[in-house]
N, C-alpha and C positions, 0 to 999 in steps of 0.2 A: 504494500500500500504506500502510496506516495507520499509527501510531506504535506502537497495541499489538499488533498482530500482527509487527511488527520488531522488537519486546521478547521475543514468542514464540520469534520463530525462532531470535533468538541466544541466549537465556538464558533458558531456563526457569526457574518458580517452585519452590521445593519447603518447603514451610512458613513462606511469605514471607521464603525466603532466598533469593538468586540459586545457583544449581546450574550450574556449569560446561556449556555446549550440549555438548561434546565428549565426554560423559559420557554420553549417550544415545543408544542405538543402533537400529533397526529390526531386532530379532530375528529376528521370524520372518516377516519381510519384509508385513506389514501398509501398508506407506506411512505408516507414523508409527514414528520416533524416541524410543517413550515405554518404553521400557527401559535402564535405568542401569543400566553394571556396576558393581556393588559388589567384584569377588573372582574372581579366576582363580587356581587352583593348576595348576601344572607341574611333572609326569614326572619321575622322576628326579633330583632337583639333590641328593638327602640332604638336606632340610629338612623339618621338620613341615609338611606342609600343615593339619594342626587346630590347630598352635599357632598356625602364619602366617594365618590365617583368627579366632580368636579374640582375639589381643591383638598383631600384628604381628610377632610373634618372628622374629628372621630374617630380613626382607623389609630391605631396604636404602633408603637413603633417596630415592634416585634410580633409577627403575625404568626402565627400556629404555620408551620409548613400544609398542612392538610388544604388551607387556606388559597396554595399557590401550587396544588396539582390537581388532574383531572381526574383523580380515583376519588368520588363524590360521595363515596359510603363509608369515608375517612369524617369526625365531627370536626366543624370550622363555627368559630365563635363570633366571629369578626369582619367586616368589608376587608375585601384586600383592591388596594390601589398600585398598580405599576409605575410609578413617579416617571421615571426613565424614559417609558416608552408613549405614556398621554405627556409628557411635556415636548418630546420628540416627534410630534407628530407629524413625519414626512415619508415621501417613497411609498406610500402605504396603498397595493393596492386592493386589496379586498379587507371588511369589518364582516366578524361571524359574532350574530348576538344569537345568543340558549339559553335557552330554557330550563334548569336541571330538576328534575324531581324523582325518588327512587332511587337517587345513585347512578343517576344516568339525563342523557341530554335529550330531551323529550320533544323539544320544537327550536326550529332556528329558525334565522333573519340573516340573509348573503345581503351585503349592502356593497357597490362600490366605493372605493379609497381614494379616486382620484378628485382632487379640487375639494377637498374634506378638511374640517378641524376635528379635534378630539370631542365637539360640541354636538355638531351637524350633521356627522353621516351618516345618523339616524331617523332617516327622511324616506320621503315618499320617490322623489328624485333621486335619488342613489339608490334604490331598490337593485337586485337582482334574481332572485331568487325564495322563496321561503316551504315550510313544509304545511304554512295555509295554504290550500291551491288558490284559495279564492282570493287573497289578497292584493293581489300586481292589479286586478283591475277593479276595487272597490272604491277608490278614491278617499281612505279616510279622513275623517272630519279632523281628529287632532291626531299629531305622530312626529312624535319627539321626543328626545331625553328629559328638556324640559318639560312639555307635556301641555298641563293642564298648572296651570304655576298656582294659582288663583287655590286651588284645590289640592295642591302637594300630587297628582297625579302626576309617575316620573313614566319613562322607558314604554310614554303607552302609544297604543295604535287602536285608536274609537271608532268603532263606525257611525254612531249617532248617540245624541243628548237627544231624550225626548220623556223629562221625567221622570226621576231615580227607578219606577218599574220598568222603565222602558230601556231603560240604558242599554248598550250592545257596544262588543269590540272583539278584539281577540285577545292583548296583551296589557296587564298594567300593573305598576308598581305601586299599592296605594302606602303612600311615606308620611303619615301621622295617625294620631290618633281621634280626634277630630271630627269627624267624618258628617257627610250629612244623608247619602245614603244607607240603606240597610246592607245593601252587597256589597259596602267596603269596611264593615265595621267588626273587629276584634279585637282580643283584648292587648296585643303588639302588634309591632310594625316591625320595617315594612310587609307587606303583604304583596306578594307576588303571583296575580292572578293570571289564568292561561283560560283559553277554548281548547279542548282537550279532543277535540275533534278535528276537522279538517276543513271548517268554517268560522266565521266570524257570528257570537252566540248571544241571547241577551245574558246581562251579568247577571240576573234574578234568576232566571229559569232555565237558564243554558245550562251545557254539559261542560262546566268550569271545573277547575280544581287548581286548588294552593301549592304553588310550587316550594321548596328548599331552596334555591338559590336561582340570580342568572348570572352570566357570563359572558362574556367579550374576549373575542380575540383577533389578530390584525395576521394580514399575511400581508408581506414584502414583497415590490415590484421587483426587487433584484433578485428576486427569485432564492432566497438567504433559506434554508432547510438543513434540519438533521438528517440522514437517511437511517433508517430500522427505529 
C-alpha cells in the first residue's frame, strides 16, 4: 500500500486541513466513509436543540463519545456540535439530515451543499432527495432550521397551519416547553417529531412517532472519504 492512500485512510483532507478519520462515517452504507457528522440533537435533555446547533449553547465541553458515532443504541446525554466543520462551512457538497429512532436512521433529507451556509441548506431549494416520496413536490408552507421562530418550531418541514387539529407536516423539532398545541406538548424537550410513513400526516391523527435523536452530516466536493 502506498504512502498516499495510508494518508487517505487515516486522515482525510478537507480544504487542505487534516479532518479527524473518526469523523467520517459510511451513512448509508455505500462502502465509503465520506460522510462527516457535523451535529446530533437528542430527545428530551430541556436544551435548545437550535440554539445547541447554531452557536453551541449548552453543549458541554466534553461530550460522551457515544454522542459522536453512529452506533445509536450507545446512550448520548447531550447535543453534540462539530465546531470545526459548521464554522468551516465550505467545499461542501451534499447535507444528509436523519432521523434516528430505535438505534437506527429511520428517515432522511439529501439537501444540496453548493451556495449553502451552515444556516440554509435546509430548504426547499437545495432539496434533493428524501425517503418522503411525496415531499420534492408539496411545496411546504415552513422549512427551515429556523423554522417556525415565533413558536420554537426548529429542523421543520409543515405542510399546513390550519388550527392546532388540523396541523400536518412531516418533520419537527418542537424546542420548549410552552406549547400551544396539544400534538407538541410533553413533559421535555426537544421533541423530535417524524411521519413514520411515507407521507406528509396530520400531527393529531397521523401515523407520527417521537424520534431519539437527529443528525446531520456533510459530504465533501473533493470527494475526501475513508475506504472500508
Amino acid at each position: 500500500m502506498n504512502l498516499c492512500l495510508v494518508t487517505l485512510l487515516v486522515l482525510p483532507v478537507v480544504l487542505g486541513a487534516p479532518a479527524p478519520a473518526d469523523e467520517f462515517f459510511d451513512v448509508l452504507g455505500s462502502g465509503l466513509r465520506e460522510w462527516r457528522l457535523v451535529f446530533r440533537g437528542t430527545a428530551y435533555i430541556n436544551k435548545s436543540v437550535y440554539t445547541a446547533y447554531k452557536d453551541g449553547t449548552n453543549i458541554p465541553a466534553i461530550v460522551q463519545d457515544a454522542c459522536k458515532k453512529i452506533d445509536w443504541t450507545q446512550p448520548c446525554n447531550t447535543h453534540y456540535r462539530n465546531t470545526d466543520a459548521l464554522k468551516n462551512w465550505n467545499n461542501i457538497l451534499e447535507v444528509l439530515y436523519g432521523v434516528v429512532d430505535g438505534g437506527k436512521i429511520v428517515k432522511t433529507v439529501t439537501f444540496k451543499g453548493a451556495n449553502t451556509d451552515y444556516m440554509n441548506w435546509f430548504s426547499e431549494s437545495h432539496f434533493l432527495n428524501s425517503s418522503w416520496p411525496d415531499l420534492a413536490p408539496q411545496h411546504p408552507h415552513i422549512y427551515g432550521i429556523k423554522g417556525d421562530h415565533g413558536l420554537e418550531r426548529r429542523f421543520f418541514i409543515s405542510h399546513n397551519y390550519n388550527g392546532c387539529p388540523n396541523d400536518a407536516g412531516w418533520v419537527v423539532a418542537v424546542d420548549r416547553l410552552q406549547v400551544p398545541c396539544d400534538w407538541e406538548k410533553d413533559e421535555a424537550f426537544p421533541i423530535f417529531k417524524y411521519a413514520a410513513g411515507d407521507k406528509f400526516e396530520n400531527w393529531n391523527t397521523g401515523n407520527f412517532k417521537d424520534a431519539d435523536a437527529i443528525v446531520v452530516f456533510v459530504k465533501y466536493s473533493s470527494g475526501s472519504s475513508i475506504i472500508g
